[in-house]
VEXDREN-2710 file (C-alpha; in Angstrom, 1 decimal):
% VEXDREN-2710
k/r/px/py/pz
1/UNK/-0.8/-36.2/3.9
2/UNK/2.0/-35.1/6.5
3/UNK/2.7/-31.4/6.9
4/UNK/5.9/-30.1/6.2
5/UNK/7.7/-27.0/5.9
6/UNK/6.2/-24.2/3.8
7/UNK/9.4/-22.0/2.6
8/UNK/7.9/-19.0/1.6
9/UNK/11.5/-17.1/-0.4
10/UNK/11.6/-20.5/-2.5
11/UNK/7.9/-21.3/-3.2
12/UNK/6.3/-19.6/-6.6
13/UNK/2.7/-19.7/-7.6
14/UNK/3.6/-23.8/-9.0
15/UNK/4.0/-24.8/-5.7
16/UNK/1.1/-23.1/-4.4
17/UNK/-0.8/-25.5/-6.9
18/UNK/1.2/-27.9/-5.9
19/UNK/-0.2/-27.3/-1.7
20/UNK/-3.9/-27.5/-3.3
21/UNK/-3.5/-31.4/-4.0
22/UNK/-2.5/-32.1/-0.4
23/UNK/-6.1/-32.8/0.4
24/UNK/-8.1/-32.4/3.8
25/UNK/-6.4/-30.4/6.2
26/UNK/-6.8/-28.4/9.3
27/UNK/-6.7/-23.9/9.5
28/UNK/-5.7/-22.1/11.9
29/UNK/-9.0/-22.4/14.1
30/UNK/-8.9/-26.4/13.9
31/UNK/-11.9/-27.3/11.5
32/UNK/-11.5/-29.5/8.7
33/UNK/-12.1/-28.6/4.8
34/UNK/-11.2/-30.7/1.8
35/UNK/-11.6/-27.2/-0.1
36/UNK/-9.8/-24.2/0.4
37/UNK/-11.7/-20.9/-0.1
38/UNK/-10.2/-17.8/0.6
39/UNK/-11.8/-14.3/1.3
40/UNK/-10.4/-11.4/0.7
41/UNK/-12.3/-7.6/1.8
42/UNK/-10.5/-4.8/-0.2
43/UNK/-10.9/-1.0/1.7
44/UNK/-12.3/1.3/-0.9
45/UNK/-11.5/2.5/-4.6
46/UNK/-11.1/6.3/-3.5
47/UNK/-7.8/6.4/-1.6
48/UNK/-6.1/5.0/-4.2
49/UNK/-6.8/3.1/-7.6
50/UNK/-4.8/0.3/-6.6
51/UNK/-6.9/-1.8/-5.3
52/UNK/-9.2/-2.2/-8.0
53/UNK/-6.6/-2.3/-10.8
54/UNK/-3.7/-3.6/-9.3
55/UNK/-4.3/-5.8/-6.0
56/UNK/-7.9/-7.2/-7.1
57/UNK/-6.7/-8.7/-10.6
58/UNK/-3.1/-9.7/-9.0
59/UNK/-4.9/-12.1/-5.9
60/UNK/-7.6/-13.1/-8.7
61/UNK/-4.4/-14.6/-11.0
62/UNK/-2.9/-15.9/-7.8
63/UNK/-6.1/-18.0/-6.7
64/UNK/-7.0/-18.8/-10.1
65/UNK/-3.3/-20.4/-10.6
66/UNK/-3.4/-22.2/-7.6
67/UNK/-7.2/-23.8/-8.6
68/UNK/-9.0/-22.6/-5.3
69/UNK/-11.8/-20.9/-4.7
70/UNK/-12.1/-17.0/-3.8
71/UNK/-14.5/-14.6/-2.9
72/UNK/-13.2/-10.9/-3.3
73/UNK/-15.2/-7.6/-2.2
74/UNK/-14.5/-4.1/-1.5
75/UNK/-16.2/-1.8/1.3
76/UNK/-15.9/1.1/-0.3
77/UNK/-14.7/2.9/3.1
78/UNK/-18.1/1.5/4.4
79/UNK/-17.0/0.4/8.3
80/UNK/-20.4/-1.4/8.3
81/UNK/-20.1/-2.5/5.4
82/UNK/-16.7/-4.0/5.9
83/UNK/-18.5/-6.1/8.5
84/UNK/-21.1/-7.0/7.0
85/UNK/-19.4/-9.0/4.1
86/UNK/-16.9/-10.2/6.8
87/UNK/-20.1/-11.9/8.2
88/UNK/-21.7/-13.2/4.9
89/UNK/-17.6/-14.5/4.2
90/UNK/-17.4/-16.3/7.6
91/UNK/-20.9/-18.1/7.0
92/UNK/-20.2/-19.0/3.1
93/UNK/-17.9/-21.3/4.7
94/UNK/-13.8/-19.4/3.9
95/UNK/-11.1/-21.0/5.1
96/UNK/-8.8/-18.0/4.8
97/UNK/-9.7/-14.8/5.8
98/UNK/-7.5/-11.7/4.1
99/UNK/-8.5/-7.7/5.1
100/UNK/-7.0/-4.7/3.9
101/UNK/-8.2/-2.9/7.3
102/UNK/-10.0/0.8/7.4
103/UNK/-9.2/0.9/10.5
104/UNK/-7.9/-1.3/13.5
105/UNK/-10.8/-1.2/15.5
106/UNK/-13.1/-2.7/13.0
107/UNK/-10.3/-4.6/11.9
108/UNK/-9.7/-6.6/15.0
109/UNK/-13.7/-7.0/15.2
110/UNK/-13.6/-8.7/12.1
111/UNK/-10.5/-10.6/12.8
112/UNK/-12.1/-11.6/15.8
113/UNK/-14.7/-13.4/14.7
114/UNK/-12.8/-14.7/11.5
115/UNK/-10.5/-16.9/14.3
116/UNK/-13.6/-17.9/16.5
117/UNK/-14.5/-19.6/13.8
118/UNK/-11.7/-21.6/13.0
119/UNK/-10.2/-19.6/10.0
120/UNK/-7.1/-18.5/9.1
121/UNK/-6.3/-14.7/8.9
122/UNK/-4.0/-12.4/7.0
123/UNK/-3.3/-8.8/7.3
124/UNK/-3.2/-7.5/3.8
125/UNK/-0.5/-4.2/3.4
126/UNK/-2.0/-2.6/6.6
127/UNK/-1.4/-4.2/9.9
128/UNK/-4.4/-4.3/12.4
129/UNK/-3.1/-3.1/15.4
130/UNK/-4.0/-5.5/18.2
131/UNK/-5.9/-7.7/15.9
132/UNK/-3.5/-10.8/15.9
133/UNK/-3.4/-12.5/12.5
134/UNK/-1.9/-15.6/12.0
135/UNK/0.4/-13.2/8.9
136/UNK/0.9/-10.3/7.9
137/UNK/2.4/-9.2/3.9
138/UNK/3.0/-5.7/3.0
139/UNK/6.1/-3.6/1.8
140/UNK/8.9/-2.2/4.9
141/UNK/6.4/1.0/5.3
142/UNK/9.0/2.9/7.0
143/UNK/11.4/2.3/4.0
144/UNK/9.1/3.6/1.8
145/UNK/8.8/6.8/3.6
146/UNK/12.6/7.1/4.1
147/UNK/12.5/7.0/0.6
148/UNK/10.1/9.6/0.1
149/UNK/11.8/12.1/2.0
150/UNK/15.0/11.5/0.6
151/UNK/13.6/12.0/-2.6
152/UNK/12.1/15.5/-1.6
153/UNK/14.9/16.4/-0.5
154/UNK/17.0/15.5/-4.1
155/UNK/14.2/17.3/-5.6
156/UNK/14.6/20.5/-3.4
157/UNK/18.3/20.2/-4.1
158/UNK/18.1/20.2/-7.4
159/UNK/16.3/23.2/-7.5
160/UNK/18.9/25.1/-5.3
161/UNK/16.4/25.6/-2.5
162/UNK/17.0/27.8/0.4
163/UNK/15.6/27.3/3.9
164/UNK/12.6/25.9/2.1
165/UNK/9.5/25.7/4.3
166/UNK/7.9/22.1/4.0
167/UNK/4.4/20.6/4.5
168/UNK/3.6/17.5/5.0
169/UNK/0.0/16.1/3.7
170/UNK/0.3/12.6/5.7
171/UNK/-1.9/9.3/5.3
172/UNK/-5.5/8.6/7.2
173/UNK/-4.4/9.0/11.1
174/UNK/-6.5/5.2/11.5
175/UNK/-4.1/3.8/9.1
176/UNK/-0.7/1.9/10.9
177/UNK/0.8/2.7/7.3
178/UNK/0.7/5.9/7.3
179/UNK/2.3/6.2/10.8
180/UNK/5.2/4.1/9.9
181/UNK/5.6/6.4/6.2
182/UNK/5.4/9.6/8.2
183/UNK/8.8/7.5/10.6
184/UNK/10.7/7.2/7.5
185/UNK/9.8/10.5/6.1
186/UNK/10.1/12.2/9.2
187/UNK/13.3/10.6/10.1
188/UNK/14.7/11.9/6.8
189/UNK/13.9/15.1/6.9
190/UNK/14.3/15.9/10.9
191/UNK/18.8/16.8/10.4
192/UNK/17.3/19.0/8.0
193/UNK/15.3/21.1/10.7
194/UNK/17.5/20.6/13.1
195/UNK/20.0/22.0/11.4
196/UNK/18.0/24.9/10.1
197/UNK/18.3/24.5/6.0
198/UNK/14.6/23.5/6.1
199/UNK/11.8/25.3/7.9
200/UNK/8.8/23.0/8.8
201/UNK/6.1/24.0/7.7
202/UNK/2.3/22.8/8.4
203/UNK/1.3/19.2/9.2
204/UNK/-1.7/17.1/8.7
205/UNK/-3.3/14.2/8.4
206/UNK/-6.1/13.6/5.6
207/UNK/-8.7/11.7/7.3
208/UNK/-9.5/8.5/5.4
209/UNK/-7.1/9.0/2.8
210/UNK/-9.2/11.5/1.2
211/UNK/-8.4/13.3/-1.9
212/UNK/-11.2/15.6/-2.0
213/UNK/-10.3/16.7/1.6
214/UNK/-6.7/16.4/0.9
215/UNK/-7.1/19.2/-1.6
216/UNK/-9.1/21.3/1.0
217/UNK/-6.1/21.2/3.4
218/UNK/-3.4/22.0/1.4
219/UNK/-5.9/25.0/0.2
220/UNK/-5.8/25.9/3.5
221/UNK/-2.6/25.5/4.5
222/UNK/-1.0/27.6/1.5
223/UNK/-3.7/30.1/2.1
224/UNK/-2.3/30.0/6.2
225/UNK/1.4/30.5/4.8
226/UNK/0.4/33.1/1.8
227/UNK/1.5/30.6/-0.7
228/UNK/5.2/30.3/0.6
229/UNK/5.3/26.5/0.8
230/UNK/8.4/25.1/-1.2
231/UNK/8.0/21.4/-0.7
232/UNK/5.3/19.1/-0.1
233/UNK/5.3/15.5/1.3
234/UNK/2.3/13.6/0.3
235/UNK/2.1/10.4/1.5
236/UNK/0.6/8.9/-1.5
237/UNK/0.1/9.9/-5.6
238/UNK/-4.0/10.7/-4.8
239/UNK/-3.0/13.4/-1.9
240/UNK/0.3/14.2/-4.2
241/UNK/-2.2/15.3/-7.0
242/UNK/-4.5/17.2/-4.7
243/UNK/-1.7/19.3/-3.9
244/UNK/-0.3/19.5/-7.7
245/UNK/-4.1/20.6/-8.4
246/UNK/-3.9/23.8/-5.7
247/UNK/-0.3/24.6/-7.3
248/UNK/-1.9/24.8/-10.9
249/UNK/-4.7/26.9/-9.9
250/UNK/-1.8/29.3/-8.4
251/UNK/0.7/28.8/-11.4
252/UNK/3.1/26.7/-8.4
253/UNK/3.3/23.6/-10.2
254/UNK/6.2/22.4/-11.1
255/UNK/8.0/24.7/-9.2
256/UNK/7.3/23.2/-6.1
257/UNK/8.6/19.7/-5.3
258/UNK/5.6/17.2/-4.4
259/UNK/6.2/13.6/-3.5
260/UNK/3.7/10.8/-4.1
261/UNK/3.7/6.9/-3.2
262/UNK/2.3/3.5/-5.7
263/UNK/3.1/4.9/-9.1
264/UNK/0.0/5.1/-10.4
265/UNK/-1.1/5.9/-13.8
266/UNK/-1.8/9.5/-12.9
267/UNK/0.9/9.8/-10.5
268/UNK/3.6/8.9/-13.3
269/UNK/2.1/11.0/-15.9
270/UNK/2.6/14.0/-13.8
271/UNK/6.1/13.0/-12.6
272/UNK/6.6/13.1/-16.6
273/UNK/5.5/16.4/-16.9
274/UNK/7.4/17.7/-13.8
275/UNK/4.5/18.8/-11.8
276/UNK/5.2/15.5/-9.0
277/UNK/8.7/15.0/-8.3
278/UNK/8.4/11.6/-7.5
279/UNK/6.6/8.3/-6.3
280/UNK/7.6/5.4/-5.0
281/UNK/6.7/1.9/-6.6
282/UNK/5.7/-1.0/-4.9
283/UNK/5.9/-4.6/-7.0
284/UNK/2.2/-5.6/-5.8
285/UNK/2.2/-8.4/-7.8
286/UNK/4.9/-9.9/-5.7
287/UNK/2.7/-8.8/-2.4
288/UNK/-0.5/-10.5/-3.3
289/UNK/1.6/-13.5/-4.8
290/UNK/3.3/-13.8/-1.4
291/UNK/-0.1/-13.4/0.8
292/UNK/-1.7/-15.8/-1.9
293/UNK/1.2/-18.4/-0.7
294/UNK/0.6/-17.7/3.1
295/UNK/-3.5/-17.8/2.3
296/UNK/-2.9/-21.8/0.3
297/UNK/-0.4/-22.7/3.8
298/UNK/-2.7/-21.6/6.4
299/UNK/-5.8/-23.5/5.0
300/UNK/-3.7/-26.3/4.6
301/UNK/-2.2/-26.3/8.0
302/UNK/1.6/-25.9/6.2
303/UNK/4.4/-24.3/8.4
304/UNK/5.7/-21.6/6.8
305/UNK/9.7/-20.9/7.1
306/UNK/11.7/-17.9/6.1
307/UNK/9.6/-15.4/7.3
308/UNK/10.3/-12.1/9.6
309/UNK/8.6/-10.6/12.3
310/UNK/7.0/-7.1/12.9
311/UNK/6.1/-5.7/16.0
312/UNK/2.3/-4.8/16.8
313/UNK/2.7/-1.7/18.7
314/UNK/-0.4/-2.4/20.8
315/UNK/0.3/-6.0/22.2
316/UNK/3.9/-5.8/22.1
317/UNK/3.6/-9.1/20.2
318/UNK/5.3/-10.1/17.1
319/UNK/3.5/-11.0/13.7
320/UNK/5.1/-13.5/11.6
321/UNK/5.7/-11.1/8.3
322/UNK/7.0/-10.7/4.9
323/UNK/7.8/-7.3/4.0
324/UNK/8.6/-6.6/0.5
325/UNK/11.0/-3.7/-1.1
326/UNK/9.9/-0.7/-2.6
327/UNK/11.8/1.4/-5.0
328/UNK/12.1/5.2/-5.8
329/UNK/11.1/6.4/-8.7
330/UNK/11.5/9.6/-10.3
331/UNK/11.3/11.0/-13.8
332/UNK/14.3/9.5/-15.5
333/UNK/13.1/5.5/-14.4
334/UNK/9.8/5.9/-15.2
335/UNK/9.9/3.2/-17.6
336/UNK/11.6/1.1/-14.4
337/UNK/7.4/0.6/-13.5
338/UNK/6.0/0.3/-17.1
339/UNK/9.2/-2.8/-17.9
340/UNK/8.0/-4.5/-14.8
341/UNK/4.3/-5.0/-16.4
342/UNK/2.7/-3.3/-13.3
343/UNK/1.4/-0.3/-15.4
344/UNK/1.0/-0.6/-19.3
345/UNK/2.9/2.1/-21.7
346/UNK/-0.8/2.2/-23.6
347/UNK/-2.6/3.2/-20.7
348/UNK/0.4/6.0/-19.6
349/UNK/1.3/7.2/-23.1
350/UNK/-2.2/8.7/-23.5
351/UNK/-2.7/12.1/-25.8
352/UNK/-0.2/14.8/-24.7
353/UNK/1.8/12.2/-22.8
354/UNK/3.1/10.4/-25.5
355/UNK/6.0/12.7/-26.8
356/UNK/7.3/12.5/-22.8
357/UNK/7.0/8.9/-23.0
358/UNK/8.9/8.9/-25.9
359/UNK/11.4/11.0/-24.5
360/UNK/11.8/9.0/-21.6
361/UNK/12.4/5.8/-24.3
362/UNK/8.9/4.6/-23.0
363/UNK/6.9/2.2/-25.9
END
């Protein structure tokens, strides 16, 4: 069959069915296979929840849709481990391989080895700095932390801060993401120092995205300021909690302002209640349905159109991308996340959250 053009803003799961019936065609890497098979290596299920309950089900409906074959693992923060099925994918014969990387280094390894061996590779909501995929499919990071400092900074106002002091609990320093959150936050919130009406306060990153640690710092750092922190900037719901956790032990919560990021379960339940001020919500069925699309046109040797480009910081080169939208979301469009499907009113309206949900006209 000739190769045409693969449009990715007008192409829906039913065309990527349709790409599955164009036959034998050639990846990336220039071997032939009559059947695609994509790989996919998820990071862990401790950062964040959403990779087991959003992302793995999401690509699973995707490739089950489109009628190929898949192979979907998680390395459980395991670098070794990460390589290791890497390996065992690359010799079971995928045509496509898709990482969500722990860090770039290992990344790149992997990637590496994925393109010496003719297969097609796509950087999955983190970019692997100087790895060199053929795509990469996330949400505009730096948007979504321009929106989470905006929307500290509408929960501080609302509570009539003065010259509140601010910390900021930031993402796993070996994850690109969380660099380009802590631009958009920091970008935010910088007039606001400058100017004097905020004080900034301590600064750290949580290595590995860990929540257990994440509660440990912000222990420490409230212990460093003798509990005068007014606002905290957590780059994701798990760290957000491991803040609202210290503020409950100290009868804080509520009373000061955290932010959050992927609206999950837990996260919106205690924007309901008040403790979290807000999270931001990313559609990820829209972001594995769009790397599912680019995964079906790279092992069929398609040329995809209507994509962007983002920068790799590290080569200077750019990736062909397709960065998605994320929203705000606070306590009064809540129900914004449970109307889009992405998180169930049964599983959020649980025991003493169901008179909030009710009161926010969730059902």
């Amino acid at each position: 069959m000739r190769k045409g053009i693969f449009t990715f803003a007008a192409v829906g799961l039913l065309a990527i069915g349709g790409l599955t019936a164009c036959g034998t065609s050639t990846p990336t890497g220039g071997s032939t296979t009559k059947t695609p098979k994509i790989g996919v290596i998820l990071p862990d299920s401790k950062s964040s929840v959403r990779w087991e309950t959003a992302d793995r089900p999401y690509l699973e409906a995707a490739f089950k849709a489109a009628g190929v074959q898949y192979d979907i693992q998680n390395a459980q923060g395991d670098k070794t481990a990460f390589q290791t099925i890497a390996d065992q994918m690359i010799t079971s014969g995928v045509t496509v391989l898709m990482i969500v990387n722990l860090d770039s280094g290992t990344g790149k390894a992997v990637l590496d080895k994925a393109k010496a061996a003719g297969i097609g590779t796509i950087d999955y909501d983190r970019l692997t700095l100087g790895g060199g995929a053929d795509y990469y499919v996330s949400f505009d990071n730096v948007a979504v932390g321009k929106l989470q400092g905006d929307g500290l900074i509408k929960c501080l106002t609302a509570k009539g801060a003065v010259k509140p002091v601010i910390a900021e609990l930031n993402g796993s320093p070996t994850d690109n993401n969380a660099t380009l959150f802590a631009q958009g936050y920091d970008g935010q919130l910088k007039p606001k120092y400058d100017s004097g009406d905020y004080i900034k306060g301590p600064n750290q990153s949580v290595p590995d995205w860990d929540n257990t640690k994440a509660g440990t710092i912000f222990e420490q750092m409230m212990t460093a300021q003798q509990n005068k922190i007014d606002g905290v900037l957590a780059a994701n719901d798990g760290l957000g909690n491991a803040a609202v956790a210290v503020l409950k032990r100290l009868g804080l919560n509520g009373k000061v302002p955290v932010t959050g990021q992927d609206a999950t379960v837990q996260g919106l339940q205690i924007v309901l209640v008040g403790d979290q001020c807000m999270t931001v919500y990313k559609a990820v069925k829209q972001e594995a349905d769009g790397a599912a699309q680019l995964a079906l046109a790279l092992a069929h040797n398609e040329k995809v159109a209507g994509l962007g480009t983002i920068k790799d910081t590290q080569t200077g080169k750019d990736v062909p991308s397709k960065l998605l939208v994320p929203k705000a979301i606070f306590k009064d469009n809540v129900k914004d996340v449970i109307t889009d499907g992405y998180v169930k009113a049964s599983d959020l309206c649980t025991g003493a959250f169901a008179a909030l949900c009710t009161a926010a006209a969730i059902s």
